[in-house]
BALOBA-1460 file (C-alpha; in Angstrom, 3 decimals):
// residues 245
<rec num="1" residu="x" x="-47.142" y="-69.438" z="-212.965"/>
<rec num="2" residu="x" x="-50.361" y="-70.859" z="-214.001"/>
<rec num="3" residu="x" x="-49.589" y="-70.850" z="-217.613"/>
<rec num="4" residu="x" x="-46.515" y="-72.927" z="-216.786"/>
<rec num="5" residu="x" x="-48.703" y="-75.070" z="-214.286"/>
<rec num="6" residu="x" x="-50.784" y="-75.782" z="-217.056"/>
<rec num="7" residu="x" x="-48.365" y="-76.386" z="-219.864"/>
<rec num="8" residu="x" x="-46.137" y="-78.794" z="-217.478"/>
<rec num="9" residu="x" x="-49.371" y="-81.190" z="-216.419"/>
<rec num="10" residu="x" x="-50.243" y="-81.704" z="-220.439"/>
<rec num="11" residu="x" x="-46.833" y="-82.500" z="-220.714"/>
<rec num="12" residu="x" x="-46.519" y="-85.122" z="-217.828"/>
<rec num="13" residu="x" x="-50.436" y="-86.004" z="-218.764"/>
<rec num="14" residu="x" x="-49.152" y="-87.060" z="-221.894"/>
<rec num="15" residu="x" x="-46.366" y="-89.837" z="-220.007"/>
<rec num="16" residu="x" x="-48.505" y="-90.772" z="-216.820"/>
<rec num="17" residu="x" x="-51.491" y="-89.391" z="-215.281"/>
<rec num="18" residu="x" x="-50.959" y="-90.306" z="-211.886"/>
<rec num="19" residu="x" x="-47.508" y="-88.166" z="-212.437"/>
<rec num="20" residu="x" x="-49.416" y="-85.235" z="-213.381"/>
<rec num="21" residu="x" x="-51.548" y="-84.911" z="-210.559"/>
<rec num="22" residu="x" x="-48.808" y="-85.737" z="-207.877"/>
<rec num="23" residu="x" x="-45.857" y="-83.249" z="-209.042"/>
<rec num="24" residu="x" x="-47.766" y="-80.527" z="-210.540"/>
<rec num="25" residu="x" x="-48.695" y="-79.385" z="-206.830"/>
<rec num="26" residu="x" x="-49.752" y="-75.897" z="-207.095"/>
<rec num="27" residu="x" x="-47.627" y="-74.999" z="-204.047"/>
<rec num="28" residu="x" x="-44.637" y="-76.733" z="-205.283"/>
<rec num="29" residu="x" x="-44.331" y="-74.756" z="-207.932"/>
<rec num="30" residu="x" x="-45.173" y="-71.376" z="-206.582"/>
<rec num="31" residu="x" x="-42.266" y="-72.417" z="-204.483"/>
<rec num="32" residu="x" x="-40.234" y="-73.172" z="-207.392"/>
<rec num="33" residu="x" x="-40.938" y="-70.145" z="-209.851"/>
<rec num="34" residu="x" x="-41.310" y="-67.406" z="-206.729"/>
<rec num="35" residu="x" x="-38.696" y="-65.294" z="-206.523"/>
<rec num="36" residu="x" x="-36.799" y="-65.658" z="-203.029"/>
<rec num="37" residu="x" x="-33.277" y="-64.213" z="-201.336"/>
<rec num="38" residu="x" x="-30.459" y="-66.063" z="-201.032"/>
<rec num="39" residu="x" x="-30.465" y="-68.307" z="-198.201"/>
<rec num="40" residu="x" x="-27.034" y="-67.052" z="-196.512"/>
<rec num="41" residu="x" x="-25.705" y="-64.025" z="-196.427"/>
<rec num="42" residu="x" x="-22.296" y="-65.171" z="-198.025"/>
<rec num="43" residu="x" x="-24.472" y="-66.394" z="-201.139"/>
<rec num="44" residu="x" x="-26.553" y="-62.965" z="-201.219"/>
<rec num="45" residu="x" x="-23.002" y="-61.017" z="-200.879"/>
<rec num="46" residu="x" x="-22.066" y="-62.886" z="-203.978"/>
<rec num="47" residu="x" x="-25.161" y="-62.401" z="-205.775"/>
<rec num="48" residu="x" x="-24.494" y="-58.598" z="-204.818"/>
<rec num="49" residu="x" x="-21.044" y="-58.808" z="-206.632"/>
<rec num="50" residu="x" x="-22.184" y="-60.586" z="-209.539"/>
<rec num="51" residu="x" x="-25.039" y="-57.732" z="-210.690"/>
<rec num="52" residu="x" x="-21.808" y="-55.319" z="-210.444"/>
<rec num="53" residu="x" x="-19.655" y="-54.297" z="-212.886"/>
<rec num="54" residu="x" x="-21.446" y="-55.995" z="-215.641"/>
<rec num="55" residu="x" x="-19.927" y="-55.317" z="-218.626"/>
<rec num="56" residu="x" x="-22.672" y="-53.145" z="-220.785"/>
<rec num="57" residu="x" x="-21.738" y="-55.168" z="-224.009"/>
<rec num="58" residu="x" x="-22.140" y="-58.629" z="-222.553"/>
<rec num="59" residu="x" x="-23.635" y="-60.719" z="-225.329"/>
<rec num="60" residu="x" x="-23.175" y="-64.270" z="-223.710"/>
<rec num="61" residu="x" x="-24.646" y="-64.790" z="-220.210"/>
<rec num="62" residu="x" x="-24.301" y="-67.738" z="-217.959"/>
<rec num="63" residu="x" x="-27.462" y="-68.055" z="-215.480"/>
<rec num="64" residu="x" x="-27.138" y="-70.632" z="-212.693"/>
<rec num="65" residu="x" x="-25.623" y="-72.169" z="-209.254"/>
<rec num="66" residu="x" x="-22.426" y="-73.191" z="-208.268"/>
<rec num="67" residu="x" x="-21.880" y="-75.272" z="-211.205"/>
<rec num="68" residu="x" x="-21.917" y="-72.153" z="-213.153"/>
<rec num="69" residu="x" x="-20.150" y="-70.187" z="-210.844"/>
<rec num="70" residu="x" x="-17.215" y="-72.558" z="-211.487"/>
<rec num="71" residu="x" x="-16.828" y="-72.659" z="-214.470"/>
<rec num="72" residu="x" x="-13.033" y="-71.798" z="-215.389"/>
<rec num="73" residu="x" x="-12.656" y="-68.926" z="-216.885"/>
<rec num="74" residu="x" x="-9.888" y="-69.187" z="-219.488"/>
<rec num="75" residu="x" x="-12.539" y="-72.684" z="-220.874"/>
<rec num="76" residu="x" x="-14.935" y="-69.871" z="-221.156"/>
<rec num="77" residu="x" x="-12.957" y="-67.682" z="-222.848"/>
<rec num="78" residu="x" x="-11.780" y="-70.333" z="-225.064"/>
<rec num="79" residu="x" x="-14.902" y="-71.775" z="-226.350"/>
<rec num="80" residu="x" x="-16.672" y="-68.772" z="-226.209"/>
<rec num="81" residu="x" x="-13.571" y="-66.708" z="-227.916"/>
<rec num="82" residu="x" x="-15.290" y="-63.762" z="-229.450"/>
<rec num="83" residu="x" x="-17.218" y="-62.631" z="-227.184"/>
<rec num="84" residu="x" x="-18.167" y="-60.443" z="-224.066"/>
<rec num="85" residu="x" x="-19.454" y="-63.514" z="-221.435"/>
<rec num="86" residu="x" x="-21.063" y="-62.701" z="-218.203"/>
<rec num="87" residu="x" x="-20.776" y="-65.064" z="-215.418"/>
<rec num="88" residu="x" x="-23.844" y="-64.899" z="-213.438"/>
<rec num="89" residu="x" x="-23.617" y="-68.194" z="-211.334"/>
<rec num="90" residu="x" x="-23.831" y="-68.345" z="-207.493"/>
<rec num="91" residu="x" x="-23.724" y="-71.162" z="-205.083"/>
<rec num="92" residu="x" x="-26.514" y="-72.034" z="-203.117"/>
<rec num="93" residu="x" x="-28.797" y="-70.607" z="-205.972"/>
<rec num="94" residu="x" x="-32.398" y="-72.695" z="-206.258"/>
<rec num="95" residu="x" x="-34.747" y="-71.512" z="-209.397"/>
<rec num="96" residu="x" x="-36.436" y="-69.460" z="-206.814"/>
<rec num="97" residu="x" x="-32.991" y="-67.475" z="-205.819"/>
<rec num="98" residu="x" x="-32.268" y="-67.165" z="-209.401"/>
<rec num="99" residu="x" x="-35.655" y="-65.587" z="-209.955"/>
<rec num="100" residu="x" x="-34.509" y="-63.562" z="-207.254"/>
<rec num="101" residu="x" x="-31.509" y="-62.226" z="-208.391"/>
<rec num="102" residu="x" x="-32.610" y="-61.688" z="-212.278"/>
<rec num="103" residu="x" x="-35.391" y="-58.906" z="-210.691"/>
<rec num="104" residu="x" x="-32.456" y="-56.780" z="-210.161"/>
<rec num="105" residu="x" x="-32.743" y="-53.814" z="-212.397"/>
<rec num="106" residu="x" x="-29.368" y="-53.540" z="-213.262"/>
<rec num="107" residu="x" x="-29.437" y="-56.559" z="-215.913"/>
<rec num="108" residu="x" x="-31.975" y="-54.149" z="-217.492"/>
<rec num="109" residu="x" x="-28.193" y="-52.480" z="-218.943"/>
<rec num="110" residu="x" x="-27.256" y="-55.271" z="-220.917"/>
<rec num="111" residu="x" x="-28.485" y="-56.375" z="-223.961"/>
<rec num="112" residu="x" x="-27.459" y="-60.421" z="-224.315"/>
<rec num="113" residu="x" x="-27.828" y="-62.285" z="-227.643"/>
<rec num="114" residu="x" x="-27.887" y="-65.500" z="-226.264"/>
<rec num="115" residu="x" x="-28.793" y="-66.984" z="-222.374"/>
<rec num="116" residu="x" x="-27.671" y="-70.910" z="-220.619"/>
<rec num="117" residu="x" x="-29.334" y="-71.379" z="-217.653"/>
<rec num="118" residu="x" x="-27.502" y="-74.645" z="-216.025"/>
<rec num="119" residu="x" x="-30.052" y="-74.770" z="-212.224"/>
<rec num="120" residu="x" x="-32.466" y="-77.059" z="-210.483"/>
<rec num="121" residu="x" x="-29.546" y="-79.556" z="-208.759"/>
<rec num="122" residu="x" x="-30.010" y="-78.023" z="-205.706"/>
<rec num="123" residu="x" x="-34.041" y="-78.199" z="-205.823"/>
<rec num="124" residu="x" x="-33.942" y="-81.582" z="-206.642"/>
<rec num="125" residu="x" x="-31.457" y="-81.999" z="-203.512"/>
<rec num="126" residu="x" x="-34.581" y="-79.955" z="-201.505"/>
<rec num="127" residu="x" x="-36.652" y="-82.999" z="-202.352"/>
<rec num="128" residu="x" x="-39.221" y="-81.037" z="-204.495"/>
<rec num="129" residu="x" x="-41.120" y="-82.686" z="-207.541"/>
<rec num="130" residu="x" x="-39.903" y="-82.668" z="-211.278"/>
<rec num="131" residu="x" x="-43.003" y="-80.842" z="-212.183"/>
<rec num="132" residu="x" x="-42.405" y="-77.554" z="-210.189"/>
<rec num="133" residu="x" x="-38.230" y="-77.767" z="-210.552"/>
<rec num="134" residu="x" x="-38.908" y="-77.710" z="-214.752"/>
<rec num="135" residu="x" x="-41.447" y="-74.774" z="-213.964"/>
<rec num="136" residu="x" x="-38.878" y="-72.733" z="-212.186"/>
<rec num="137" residu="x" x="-36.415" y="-73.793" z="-214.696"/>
<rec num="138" residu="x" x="-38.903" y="-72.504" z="-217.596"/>
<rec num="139" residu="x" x="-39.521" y="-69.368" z="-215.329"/>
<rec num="140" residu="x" x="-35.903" y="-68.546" z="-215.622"/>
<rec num="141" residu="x" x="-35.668" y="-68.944" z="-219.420"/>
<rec num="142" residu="x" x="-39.102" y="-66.772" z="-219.534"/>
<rec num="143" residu="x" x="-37.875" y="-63.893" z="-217.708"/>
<rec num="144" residu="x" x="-34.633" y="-63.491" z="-220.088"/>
<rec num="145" residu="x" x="-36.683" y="-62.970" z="-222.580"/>
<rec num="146" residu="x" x="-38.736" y="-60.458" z="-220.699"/>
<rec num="147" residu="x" x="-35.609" y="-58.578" z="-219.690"/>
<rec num="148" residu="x" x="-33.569" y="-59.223" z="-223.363"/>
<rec num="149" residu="x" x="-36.032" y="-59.169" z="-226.316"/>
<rec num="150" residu="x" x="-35.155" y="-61.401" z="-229.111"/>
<rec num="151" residu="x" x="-32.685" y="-63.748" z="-226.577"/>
<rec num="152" residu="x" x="-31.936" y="-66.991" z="-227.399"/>
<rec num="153" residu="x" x="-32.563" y="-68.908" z="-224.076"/>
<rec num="154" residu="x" x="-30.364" y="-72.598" z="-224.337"/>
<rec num="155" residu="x" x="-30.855" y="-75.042" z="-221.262"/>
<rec num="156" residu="x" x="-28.309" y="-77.279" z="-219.954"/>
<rec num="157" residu="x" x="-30.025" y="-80.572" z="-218.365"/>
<rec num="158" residu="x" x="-29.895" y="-81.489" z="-214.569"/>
<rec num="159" residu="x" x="-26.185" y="-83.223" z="-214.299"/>
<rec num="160" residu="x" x="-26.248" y="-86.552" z="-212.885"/>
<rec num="161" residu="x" x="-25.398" y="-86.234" z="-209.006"/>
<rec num="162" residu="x" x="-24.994" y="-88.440" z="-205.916"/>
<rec num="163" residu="x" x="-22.583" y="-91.773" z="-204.686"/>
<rec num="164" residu="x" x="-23.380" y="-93.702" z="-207.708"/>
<rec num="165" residu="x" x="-24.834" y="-91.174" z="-210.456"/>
<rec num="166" residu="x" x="-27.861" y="-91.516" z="-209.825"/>
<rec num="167" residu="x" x="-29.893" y="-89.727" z="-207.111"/>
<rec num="168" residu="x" x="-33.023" y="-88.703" z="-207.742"/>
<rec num="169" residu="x" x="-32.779" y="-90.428" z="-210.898"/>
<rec num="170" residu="x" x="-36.077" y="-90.935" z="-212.087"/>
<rec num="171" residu="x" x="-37.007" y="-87.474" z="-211.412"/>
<rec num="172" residu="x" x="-34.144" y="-85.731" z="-212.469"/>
<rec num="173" residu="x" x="-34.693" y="-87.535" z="-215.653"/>
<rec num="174" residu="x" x="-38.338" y="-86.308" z="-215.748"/>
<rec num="175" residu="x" x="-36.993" y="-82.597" z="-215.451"/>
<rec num="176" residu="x" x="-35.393" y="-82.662" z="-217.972"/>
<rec num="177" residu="x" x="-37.874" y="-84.181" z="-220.343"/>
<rec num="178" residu="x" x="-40.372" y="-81.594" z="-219.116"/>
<rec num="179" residu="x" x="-37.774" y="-78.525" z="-219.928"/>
<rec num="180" residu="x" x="-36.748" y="-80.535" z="-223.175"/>
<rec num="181" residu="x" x="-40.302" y="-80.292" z="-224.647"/>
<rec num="182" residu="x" x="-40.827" y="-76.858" z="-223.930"/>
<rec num="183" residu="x" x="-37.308" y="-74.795" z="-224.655"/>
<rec num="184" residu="x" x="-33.936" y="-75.847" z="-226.377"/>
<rec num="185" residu="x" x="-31.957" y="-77.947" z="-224.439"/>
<rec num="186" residu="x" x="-28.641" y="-78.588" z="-224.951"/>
<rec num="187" residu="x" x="-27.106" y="-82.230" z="-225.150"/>
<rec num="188" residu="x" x="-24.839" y="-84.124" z="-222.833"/>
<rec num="189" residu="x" x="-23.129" y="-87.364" z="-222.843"/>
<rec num="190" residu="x" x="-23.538" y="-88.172" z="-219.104"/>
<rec num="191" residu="x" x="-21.812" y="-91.580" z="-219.770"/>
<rec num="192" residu="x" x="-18.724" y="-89.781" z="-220.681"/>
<rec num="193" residu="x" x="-19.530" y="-87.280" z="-217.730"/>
<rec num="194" residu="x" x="-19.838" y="-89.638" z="-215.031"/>
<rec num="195" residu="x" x="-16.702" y="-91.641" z="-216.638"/>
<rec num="196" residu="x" x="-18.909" y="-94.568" z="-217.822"/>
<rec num="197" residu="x" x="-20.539" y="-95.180" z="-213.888"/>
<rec num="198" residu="x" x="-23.765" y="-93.662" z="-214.391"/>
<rec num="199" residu="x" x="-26.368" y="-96.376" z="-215.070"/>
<rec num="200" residu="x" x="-24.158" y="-98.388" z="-213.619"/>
<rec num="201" residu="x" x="-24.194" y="-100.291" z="-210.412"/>
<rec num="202" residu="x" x="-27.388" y="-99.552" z="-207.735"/>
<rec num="203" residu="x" x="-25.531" y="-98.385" z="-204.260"/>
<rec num="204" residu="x" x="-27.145" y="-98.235" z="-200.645"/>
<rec num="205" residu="x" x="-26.567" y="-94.018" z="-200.357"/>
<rec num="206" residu="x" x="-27.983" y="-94.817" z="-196.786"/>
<rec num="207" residu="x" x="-24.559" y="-96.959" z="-195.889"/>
<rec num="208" residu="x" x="-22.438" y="-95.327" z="-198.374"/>
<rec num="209" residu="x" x="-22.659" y="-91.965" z="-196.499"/>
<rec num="210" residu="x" x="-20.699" y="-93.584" z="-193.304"/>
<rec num="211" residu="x" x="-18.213" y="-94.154" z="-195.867"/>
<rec num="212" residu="x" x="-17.419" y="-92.029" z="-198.808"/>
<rec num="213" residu="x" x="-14.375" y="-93.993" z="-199.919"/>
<rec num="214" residu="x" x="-17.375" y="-96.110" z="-201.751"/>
<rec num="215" residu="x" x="-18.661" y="-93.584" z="-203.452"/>
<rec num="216" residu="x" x="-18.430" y="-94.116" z="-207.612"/>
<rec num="217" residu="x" x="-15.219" y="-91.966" z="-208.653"/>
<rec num="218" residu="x" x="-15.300" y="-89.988" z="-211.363"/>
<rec num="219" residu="x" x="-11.944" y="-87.893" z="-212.414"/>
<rec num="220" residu="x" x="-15.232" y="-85.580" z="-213.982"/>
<rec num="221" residu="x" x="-15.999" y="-85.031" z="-210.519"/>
<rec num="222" residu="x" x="-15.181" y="-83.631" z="-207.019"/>
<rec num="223" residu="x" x="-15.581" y="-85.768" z="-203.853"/>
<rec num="224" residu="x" x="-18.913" y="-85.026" z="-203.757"/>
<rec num="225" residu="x" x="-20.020" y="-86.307" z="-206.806"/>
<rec num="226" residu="x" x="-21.824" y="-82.890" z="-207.319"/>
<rec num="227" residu="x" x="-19.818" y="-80.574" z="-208.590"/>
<rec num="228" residu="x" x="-17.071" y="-80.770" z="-211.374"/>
<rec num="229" residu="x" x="-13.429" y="-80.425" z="-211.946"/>
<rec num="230" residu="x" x="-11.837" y="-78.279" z="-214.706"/>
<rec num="231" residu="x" x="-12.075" y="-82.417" z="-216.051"/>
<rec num="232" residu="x" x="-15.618" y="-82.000" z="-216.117"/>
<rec num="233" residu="x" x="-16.226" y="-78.722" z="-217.212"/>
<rec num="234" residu="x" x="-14.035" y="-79.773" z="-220.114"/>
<rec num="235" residu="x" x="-16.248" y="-82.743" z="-220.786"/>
<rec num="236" residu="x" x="-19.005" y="-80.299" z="-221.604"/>
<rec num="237" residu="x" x="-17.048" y="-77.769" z="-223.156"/>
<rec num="238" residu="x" x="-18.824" y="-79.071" z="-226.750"/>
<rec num="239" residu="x" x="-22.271" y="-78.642" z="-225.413"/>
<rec num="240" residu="x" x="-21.174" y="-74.276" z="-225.608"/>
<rec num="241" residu="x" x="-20.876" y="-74.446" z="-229.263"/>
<rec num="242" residu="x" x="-24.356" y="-73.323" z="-229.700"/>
<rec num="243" residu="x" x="-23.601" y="-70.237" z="-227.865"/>
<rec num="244" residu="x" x="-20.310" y="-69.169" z="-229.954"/>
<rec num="245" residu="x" x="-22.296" y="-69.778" z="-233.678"/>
């Protein structure tokens, strides 16, 4: 943790110093980058299905929360045709559940080639800082490579969330500058994502949640402007072609 504490505030030192010494709270990110259970039981029963039955010649996993979880299949199998893909996304999952769950010494049987870790919506949803959400992030992309030597560890960015695109935006934004300059992040077009709308006009969230037929509709997007439809997961579908090469 403190090597990541340290590499994350030269980072953010480099943009703002007032930045650095506000979101690199050490406590933050020990909350960020410890490991920690699920937070239901329904979430750890899933996690408990998902380190099951792993196929022993998985060569493509897929490490993350709900919006990996969701990912349709058959677009998996599609743009990853070739090979053996593990799905290890569960709802719910913060870095620090994902931490969690990647201590489990059954991934120990696999041997992956290549790693996407798609997490950190639902931290930024907890309210906590950039800093410590790209640490646990980072932490996640660290330990694959401490459990599958010679891994190639790809990150896909923080999606654009909330009524108009854009909650949290200023910090998701820094998260994913922070994770940028330190591993291999993959590239989305979040205009296309959020159907053009993101960046685009400022709404009141505080009156907008009284009234969700308001909300910025995107056909990329379910109702709550957090997670995606087969639409969406087909508008990133080009950001896997890293993982099939």
């Amino acid at each position: 943790m403190q090597r990541l504490l340290m590499i994350l505030t030269l980072v953010f030192a480099a943009s703002s110093t007032a930045w650095a010494e506000d979101a690199c709270d050490k406590w933050e990110v020990q909350t960020a980058t410890t490991p920690a259970p699920p937070l239901t039981g329904a979430a750890l029963q899933t996690a408990e299905s998902h380190a099951t039955g792993i196929p022993p010649d998985t060569d493509i996993i897929m490490i993350g929360d709900s919006l990996v979880q969701n990912w349709p299949k058959q677009q998996l199998a599609d743009a990853l045709a070739g090979h053996k893909v593990w799905n290890f996304g569960v709802g719910q999952d913060r870095t620090q559940t994902t931490l969690w769950r990647m201590n489990d010494a059954r991934l120990a049987a696999i041997h992956p080639v290549k790693a996407m870790v798609l997490v950190g919506t639902n931290n930024l949803g907890d309210n906590q800082s950039a800093c410590a959400i790209a640490a646990g992030i980072l932490a996640i992309g660290q330990r694959a490579e401490a459990l599958w030597p010679g891994v190639q560890v790809f990150y896909v960015p923080v999606l654009p969330r909330g009524v108009d695109f854009k909650n949290r935006e200023a910090i998701r934004t820094q998260i994913n500058q922070l994770v940028a300059a330190q591993g291999h992040s993959l590239a989305v077009d979040e205009e296309t994502l959020t159907c053009g709308l993101h960046g685009g006009r400022t709404l009141d969230e505080t009156l907008l949640r009284c009234a969700p037929g308001e909300w910025a509709k995107c056909a990329n997007y379910k109702d709550d402007n957090l997670h995606l439809t087969d639409a969406g997961y087909t508008a990133l579908s080009g950001l896997l072609a890293p993982l099939s090469s």
